[in-house]
C-alpha positions in Angstrom: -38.8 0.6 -15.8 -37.7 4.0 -17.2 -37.6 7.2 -15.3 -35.6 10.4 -16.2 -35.4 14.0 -16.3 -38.2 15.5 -17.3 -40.9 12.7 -16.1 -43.3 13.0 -13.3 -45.2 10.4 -12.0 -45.6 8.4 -8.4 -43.0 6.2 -9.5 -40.4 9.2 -9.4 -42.0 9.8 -6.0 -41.0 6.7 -4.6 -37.7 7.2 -6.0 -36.9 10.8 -4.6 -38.6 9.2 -1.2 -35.6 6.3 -1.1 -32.8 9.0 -1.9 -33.9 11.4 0.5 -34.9 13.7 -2.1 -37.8 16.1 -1.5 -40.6 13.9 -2.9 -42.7 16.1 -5.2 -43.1 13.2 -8.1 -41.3 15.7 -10.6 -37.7 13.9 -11.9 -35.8 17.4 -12.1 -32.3 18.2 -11.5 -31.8 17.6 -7.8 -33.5 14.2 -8.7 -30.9 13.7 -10.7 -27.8 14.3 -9.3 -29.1 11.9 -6.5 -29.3 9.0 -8.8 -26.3 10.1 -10.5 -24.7 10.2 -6.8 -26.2 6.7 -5.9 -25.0 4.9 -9.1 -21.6 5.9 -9.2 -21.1 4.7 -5.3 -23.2 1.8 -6.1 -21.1 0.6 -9.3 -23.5 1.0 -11.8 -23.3 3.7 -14.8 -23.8 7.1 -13.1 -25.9 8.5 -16.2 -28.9 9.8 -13.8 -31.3 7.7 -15.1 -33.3 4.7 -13.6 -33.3 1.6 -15.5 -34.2 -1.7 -14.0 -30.9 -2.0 -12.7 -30.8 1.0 -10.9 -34.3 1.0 -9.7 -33.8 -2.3 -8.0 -31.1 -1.7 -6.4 -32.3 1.3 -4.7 -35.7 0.0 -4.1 -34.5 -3.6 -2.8 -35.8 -5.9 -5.2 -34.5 -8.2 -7.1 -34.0 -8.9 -11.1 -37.2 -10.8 -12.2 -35.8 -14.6 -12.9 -37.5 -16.3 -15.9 -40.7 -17.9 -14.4 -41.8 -21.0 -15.7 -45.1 -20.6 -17.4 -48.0 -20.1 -15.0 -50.8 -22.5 -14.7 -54.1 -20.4 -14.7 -56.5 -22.9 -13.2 -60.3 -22.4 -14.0 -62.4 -19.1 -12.9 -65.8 -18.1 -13.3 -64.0 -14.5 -14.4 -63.0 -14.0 -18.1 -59.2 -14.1 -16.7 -57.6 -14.9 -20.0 -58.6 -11.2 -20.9 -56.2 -9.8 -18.0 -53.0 -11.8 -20.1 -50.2 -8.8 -20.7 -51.8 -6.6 -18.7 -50.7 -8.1 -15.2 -48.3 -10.8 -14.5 -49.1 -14.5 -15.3 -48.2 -15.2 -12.1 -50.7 -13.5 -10.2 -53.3 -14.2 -12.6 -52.7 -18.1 -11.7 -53.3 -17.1 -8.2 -56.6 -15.4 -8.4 -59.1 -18.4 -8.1 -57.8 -19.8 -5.1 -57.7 -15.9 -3.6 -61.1 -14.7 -5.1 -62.6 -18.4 -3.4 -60.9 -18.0 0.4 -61.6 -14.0 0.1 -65.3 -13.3 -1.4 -63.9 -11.5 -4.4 -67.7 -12.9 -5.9 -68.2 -10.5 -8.4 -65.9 -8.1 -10.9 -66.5 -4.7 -9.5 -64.6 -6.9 -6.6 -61.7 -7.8 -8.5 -61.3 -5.1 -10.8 -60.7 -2.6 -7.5 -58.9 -4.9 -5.7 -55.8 -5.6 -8.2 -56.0 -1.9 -9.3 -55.0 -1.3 -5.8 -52.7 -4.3 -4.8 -51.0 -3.6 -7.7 -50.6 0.4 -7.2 -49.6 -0.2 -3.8 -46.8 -2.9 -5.4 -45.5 -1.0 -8.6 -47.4 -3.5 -10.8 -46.9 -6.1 -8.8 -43.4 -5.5 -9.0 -42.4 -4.9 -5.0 -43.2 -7.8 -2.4 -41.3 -6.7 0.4 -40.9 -3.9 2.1 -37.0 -2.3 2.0 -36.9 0.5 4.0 -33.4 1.7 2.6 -33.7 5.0 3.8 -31.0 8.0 4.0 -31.0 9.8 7.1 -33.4 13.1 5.1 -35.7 10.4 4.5 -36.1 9.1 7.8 -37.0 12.5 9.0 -39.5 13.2 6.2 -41.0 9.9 7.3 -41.1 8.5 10.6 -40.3 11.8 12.4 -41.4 10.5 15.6 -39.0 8.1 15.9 -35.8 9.5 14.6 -33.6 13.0 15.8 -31.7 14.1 13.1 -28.1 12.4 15.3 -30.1 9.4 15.2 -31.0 9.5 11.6 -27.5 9.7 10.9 -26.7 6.7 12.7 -29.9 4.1 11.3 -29.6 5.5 7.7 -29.3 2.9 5.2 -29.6 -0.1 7.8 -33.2 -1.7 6.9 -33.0 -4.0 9.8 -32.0 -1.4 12.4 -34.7 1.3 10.8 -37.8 -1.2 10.7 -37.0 -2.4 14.2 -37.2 1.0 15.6 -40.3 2.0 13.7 -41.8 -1.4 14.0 -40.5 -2.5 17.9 -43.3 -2.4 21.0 -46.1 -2.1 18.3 -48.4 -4.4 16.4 -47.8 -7.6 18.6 -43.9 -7.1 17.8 -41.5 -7.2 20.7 -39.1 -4.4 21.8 -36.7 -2.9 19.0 -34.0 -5.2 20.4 -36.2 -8.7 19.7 -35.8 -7.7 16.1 -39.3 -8.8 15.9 -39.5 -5.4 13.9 -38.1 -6.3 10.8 -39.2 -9.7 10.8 -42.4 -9.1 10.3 -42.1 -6.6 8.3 -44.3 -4.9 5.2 -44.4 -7.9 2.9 -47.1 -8.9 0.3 -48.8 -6.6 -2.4 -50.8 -4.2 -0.1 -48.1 -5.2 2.4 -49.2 -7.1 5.7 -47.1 -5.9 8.6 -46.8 -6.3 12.4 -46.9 -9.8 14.0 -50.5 -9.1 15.1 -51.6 -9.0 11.3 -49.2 -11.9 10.6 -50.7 -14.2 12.7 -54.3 -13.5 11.7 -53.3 -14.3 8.3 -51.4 -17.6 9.6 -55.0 -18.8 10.6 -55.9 -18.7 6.6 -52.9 -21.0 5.3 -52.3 -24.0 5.8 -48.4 -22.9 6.0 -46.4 -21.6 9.5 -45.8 -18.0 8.6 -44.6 -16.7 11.9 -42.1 -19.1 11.1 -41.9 -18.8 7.9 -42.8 -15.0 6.7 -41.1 -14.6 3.7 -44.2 -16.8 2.2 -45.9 -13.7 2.2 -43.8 -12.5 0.0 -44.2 -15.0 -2.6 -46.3 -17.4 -2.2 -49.4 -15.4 -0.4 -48.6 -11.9 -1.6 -51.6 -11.9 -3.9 -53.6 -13.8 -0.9 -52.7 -11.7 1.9 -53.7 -8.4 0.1 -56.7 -10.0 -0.2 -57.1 -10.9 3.1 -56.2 -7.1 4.4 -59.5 -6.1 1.6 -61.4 -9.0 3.9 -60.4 -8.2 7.3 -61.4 -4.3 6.3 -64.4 -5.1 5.3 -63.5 -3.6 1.8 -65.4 -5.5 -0.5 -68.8 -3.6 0.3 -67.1 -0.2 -0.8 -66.0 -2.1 -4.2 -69.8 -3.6 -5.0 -71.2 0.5 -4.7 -69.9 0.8 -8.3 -67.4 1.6 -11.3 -67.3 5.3 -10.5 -64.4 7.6 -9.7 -65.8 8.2 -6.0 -66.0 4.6 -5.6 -62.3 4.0 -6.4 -61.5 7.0 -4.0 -63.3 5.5 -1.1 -61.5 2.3 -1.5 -58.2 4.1 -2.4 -58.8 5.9 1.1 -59.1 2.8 2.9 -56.3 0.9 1.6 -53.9 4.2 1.6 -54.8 6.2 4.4 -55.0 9.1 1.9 -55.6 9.6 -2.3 -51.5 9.0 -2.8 -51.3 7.8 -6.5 -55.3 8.5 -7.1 -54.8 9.0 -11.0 -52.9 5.6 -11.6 -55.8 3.9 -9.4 -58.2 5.3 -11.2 -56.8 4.0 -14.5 -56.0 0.7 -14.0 -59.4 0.1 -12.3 -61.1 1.3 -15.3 -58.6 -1.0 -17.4 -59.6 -4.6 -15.3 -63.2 -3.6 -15.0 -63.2 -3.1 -18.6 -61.4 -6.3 -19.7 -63.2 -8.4 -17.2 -66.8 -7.4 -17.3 
């Protein structure tokens, strides 16, 4: 990871969203003092650019550990062909997934992981943060938030995603803190107690005890069970075309956020795996 002045991209996006910057995916000078701003009271290097320290620490995730090597088990899909283009990790997972999900053919899996891993910053992000400042709670969950209340949830994930989260979804009231508990987790992040305990039915696993599985041991399985649940995969089989990715893309995003990148990495797995 390597953003600075000058770049624009959706990662830069997500960045200026975080930092309550206004988030128009261009890394200019306002962008930059806010990083600058971030590091220096976060003791890192205040240089104004986004390495993988910095970008974890504002996004919430942590320092990839050294995995050990990732057993790929066998697949009727060419999977060796997908090796340094996504993690090993989720690579090993895809047989089980593609089985318990009906990802039966490519035009299947090539959409699906072109989206779960959009939606994840290549399969970077498993858990939802929701470190926002008080200008990016406004920008984003204006219903919930005045601008004195802003001020008073900003930069408190818990607090923030049981507000936003509480007396919706099957979760309890903000104070059960049933908010943040089942909170965004997973690659196309499975959120909301309801959804939760759907997915519970699939694993053999307590997850409403236990929800931080879907953050790493199901976070490939439970995007896959959101592409199930929304009857997805008969969008993917209509083809390989742009429209096709865009009506998926609509589905799983609500909107064409991040289009381009979609497009591309689609067209990268299909390519590889056909």
């Amino acid at each position: 990871m390597l953003l600075k002045k000058g770049d624009n991209n959706e990662q830069v996006k997500q960045l200026q969203i975080k930092l309550g910057v206004d988030p128009v995916g261009n890394f200019g000078p306002k962008t930059e003092e806010a990083v600058k701003k971030y590091q220096a009271a976060n003791g890192l290097v205040a240089d104004g650019i986004v390495g993988d320290g910095t970008w974890n620490k504002i996004m919430g995730t942590s320092p990839a550990a050294t995995p050990a090597p990732a057993v790929i088990p066998p697949s009727s899909f060419k999977l060796d062909k997908l090796k340094g283009h996504i993690p090993d990790s989720v690579i090993a997972a895809i047989p089980d997934t593609a089985a318990k999900f009906n990802i039966t053919n490519v035009l299947r899996l090539a959409h699906f992981l072109a989206q779960a891993g959009h939606e994840s910053g290549q399969f970077k992000a498993t858990s939802e943060n929701l470190n926002y400042s008080s200008k990016g709670l406004l920008g984003i969950f204006p219903r919930y938030f005045t601008p004195a209340l802003a001020e008073s949830y900003a930069r408190q994930p818990q607090k923030i995603a049981n507000r936003v989260y509480g007396g919706r979804m099957g979760n309890g009231v903000e104070a059960t803190g049933d908010g943040f508990k089942f909170r965004g987790r997973g690659y196309i992040q499975l959120t909301g107690k309801d959804n939760y305990t759907q997915f519970d039915k699939t694993v053999p696993e307590d997850i409403l005890s236990n929800p931080d599985l879907v953050s790493g041991k199901y976070a490939l399985m439970s995007a896959a069970w959101f592409f199930d649940k929304n009857k997805l995969w008969a969008i993917c089989d209509k083809g390989a075309d742009q429209a096709t990715v865009t009506a998926v893309t609509k589905r799983v995003n609500g909107g064409t956020i991040g289009l381009p990148d979609r497009i591309k990495h689609f067209n990268e797995y299909y390519n590889l795996l056909k």
